[in-house]
N, C-alpha and C positions, 0 to 999 in steps of 0.2 A: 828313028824310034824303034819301028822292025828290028834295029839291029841289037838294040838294048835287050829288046824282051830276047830275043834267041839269043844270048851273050846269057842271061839272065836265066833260062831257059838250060843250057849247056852247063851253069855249074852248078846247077840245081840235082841234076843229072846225075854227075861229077860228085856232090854230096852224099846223095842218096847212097850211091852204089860203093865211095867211100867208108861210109857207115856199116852199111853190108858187108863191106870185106872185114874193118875190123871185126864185130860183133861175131863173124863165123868161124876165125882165127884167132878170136877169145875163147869162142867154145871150143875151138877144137885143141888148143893147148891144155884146156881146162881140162880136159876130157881124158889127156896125156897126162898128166900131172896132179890131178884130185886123188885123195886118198883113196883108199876102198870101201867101201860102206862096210860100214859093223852090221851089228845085228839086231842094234835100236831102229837103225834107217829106217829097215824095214818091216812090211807090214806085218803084225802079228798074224798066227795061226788062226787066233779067236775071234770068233765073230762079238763086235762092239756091240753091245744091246743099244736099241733104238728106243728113244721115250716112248714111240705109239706102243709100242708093244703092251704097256705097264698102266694098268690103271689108278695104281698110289705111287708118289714118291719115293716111298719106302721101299717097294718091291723093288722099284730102278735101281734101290742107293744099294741094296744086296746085289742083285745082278751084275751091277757096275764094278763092285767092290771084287766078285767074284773072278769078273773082269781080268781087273788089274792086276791083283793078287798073281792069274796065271800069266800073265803079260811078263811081270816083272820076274817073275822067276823064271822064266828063259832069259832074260837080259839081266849081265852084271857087268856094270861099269866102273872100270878101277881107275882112281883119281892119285894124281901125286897133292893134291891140297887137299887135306884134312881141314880146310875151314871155311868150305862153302857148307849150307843149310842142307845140304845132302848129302853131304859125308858123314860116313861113320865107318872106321876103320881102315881107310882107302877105297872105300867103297860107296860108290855113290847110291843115296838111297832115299825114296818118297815118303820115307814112316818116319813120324815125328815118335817123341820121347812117350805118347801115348799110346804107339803101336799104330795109328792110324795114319791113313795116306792120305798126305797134305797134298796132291795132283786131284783127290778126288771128289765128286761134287758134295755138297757139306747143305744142312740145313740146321739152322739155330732157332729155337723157341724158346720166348720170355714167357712166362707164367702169366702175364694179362698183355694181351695183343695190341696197340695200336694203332698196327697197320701192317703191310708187307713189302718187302723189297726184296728184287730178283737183280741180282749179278751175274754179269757173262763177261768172259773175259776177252781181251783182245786174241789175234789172228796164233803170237808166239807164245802167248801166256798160259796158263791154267788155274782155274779155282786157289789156286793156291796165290797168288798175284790178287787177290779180293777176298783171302781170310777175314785182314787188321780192318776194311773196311767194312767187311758186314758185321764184327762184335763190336764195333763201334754203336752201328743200328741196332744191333741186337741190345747191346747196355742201353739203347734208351726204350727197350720194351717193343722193337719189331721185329715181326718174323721177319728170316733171312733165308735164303735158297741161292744157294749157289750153285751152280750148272756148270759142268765140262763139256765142252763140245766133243763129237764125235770124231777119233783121230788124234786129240788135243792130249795134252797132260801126260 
């Protein structure tokens, strides 16, 4: 029995340390062979305004917008598909056909309330990935608020 468990023991071992060796020689190829970071990678100049700061909505959605606004005009992304929802001209881009940036947090009010619902999007997504869902709520008379996380969008 001894000899099972140390047999058992041994390529437990053997796995472990297999593992490790791929996974470190994944990285390190990766590491050789990954593109170069552009200049979206990385992190903006500006400092991301934080909700605490902001005692209405409103204030954050200016400050936000303000944001972005300078975010994106340091970064321009040139696309050979003109038919994804962010091209325009070769040029990848957050402002929909009303001038406004579909990345950015969004709040809808119906003219009699309700009730409210708050949208947050997942880890890769942004506001924009819970537009069609909250004018849905919104066409039935509830406010909406939709949130970009910090970093996001």
């Amino acid at each position: 029995m001894k000899t099972v468990i140390n047999i058992i023991k041994k390529f437990l071992i053997f796995l472990i340390i297999l593992i490790l060796v791929v996974q470190f020689t994944r990285a390190y190829l990766y590491n050789k062979m990954a593109p170069e970071l552009k200049k979206w990678h990385e992190k903006s100049k500006y400092e991301e305004p934080s909700y605490e700061k902001f005692k209405t909505i409103d204030e954050y959605l200016v400050a936000e917008k303000e944001f972005l606004e300078k975010t994106y005009a340091e970064v321009e992304i040139k696309s050979k598909d003109d038919l994804t929802r962010f091209s325009k001209n070769g040029i990848l881009s957050p402002i929909n056909e009303k001038g406004e940036n579909i990345n950015s947090s969004f709040e809808l009010i119906p003219e009699e309330i309700k009730g409210g619902v708050l949208l947050l999007h997942g880890l890769t997504d942004s506001p924009f990935m819970m537009r069609d869902v909250g004018q849905i709520f919104y066409e039935k008379g509830y406010y909406v608020l939709g949130l970009r996380y910090k970093y996001h969008g």
